[in-house]
C-alpha positions, 0 to 999 in steps of 0.5 A: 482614197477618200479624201474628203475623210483624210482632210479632216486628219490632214490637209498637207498644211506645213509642207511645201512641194517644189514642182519642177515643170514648165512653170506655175501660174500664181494666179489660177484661182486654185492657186492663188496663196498657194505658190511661194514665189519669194523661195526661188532663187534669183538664180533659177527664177527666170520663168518660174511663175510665167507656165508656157504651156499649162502643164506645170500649173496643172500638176500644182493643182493636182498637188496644192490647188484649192478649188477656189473661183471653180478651179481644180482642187488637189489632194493636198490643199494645205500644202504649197508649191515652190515653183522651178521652171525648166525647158522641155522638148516640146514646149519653149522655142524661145532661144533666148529664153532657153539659155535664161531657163535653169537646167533640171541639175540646177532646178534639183539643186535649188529645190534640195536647199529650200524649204520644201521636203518633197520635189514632184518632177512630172516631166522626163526622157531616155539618156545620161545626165550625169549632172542630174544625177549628182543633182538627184544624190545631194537633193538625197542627201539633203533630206528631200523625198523625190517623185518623178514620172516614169513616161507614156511610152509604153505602147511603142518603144517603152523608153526608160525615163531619167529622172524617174530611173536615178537611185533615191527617186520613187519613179510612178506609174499610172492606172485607168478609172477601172485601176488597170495599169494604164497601156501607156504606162512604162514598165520596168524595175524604176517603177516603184508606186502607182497613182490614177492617171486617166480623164483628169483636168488639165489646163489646155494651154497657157491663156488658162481660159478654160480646163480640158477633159481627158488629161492625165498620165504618168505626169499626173499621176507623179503629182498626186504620188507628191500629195499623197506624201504632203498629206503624211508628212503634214501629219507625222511632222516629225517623220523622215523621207524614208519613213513617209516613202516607207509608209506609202510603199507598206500601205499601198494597194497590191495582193502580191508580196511587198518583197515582190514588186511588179514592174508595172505598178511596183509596190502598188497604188497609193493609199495614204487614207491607211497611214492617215487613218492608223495613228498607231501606225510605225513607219519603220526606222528613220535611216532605213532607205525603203528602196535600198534594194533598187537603189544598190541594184540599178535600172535593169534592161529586159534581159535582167542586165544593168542598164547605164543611165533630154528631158520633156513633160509626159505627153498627153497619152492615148486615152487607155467600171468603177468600183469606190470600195476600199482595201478589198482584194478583187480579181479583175478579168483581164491579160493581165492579173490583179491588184487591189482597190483605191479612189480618188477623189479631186474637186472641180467646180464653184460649188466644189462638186466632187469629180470621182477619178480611180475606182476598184478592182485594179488589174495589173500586168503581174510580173517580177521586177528581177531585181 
């Protein structure tokens, strides 16, 4: 991607991104100025700045981090976080704390009526909950653009995940350093784009004493999605949620049809470099839904037949040759079939020593979304 030639166009300054996790800690040094405490609401507020595991933090970082005290810088470091802590299967046991915790229909709404333009949900599991799902319509409704991880689950049951498969959330999936997809990532029509996700920096738990290695997912992969928009909307202000989705599904990396999504990596790997470096680039009508097609349509099972719609933070996944070229089509050998080339890049350390993540040739599963 390049990051540190689109920082000089756009750092995200100007856009708040509501992360709806297991909280953010406000005083990581990567974060602190960074999380807007004041804009939660009282009544979802319990727990939102208190992470019990280090998952919700990590995924602000990835978003917003500085990189200040040797923390981890994100991708769009101009932006802030407005944190919503929820409770996810594996991490709060407290009863008590539990009932206090905003359910994720509540945490959806109160993010729809603040001031954030983007809400990243790295988190997500299999079931009907219709209470999201009206909270995901009016969240729309509202102007907001929403991400969501489409799950690790891949290799064993590929369980399709709420709330990446609601109409109007841009579900993501994640790509190995050598831009293969990655083998956890879950496949089907609700995967729309595609980010890195493998040997990133997370924090290893709540004492947030130290990073650990080999982190990522599909989680991961969601917050750099939600950065990657912060970055374009902070540069073209005026713009609508469906005019920056739209600008990161034409300029993703694929070499199929953009009317042909895969079921792997959808539309493609995020580039934002290509919109932030193009100031004649068009980003089509502000009423046009980018993704009116899977939104009329539905989730759809193998078979191609609609599918009807508990939630927990994408787990650290089974651990899935570089190349930094950028915009070029390369054929990757592989089962699998071809995509097209991007970088990442995320600093880490006092001195801000750059930590390449992605790479090039990006190999995907090729095949037809039936939708």
């Amino acid at each position: 991607m390049k990051a540190d030639e689109m920082w000089k166009v756009s750092t995200g300054k100007g856009v708040k991104v509501a992360v709806i996790d297991t909280g953010v800690n406000p005083e990581t040094p990567s974060l602190k100025g960074q999380v807007l405490t004041d804009e939660v609401p009282q009544a979802v507020a319990y727990g939102a700045t208190d992470d019990y595991v280090g998952h919700g933090t990590t995924m602000a970082e990835l978003i917003a981090g500085t990189g200040a005290g040797g923390g981890m810088k994100g991708l769009a470091p101009g932006a802030r976080v407005v944190p919503y802590r929820i409770v996810l299967s594996d991490g709060l046991k407290d009863k008590a704390e539990i009932g206090k915790a905003p359910s994720p229909a509540e945490a959806i709404r109160a993010a729809a009526d603040s001031e954030a333009k983007i809400i990243s949900m790295s988190f997500g599991g299999p079931g009907d909950d219709s209470e999201a799902e009206s909270a995901v319509k009016y969240a729309h409704s509202k102007g907001k653009l929403m991400f969501a991880a489409v799950g690790n689950d891949a290799e064993s049951k590929n369980l399709i995940d709420y709330p990446a498969a609601y109409p109007y959330v841009v579900g993501v999936g994640a790509s190995d350093e050598s831009g293969k997809v990655a083998k956890f990532s879950e496949h089907g029509n609700y995967v729309d784009l595609a980010a890195p996700g493998l040997d990133m920096p997370i924090w290893c738990d709540a004492t947030f004493r130290a990073y650990c290695d080999q982190g990522g997912g599909t989680s991961s992969a969601t917050a750099l999605t939600a950065a990657a928009a912060a970055l374009v909307w902070s540069a073209h202000p005026d713009w609508t949620a469906n005019q920056v989705l739209a600008s990161l599904i034409d300029t993703a990396g694929r070499d199929w049809a953009r009317d042909d999504p895969s079921t792997y990596l959808g539309y493609g790997l995020i580039r934002p470099r290509r919109v932030l470096m193009d100031e004649d680039f068009k980003p089509g009508p502000p009423g046009t839904d980018p993704l009116a097609r899977e939104n009329a349509i539905g989730v759809l099972d193998e078979s191609g037949d609609p599918v009807a719609s508990t939630t927990s933070p994408s787990p650290q996944p089974s651990k899935g040759t570089k190349d930094t070229s950028d915009g070029q089509n390369s054929t990757a050998a592989s089962d699998t079939g071809t995509s097209e080339n991007t970088a990442l890049w995320v600093a880490l350390g006092a001195a801000a020593a750059a930590l390449v993540i992605g790479g090039g040739a990006f190999a995907v599963i090729r095949s037809r979304r039936g939708a």
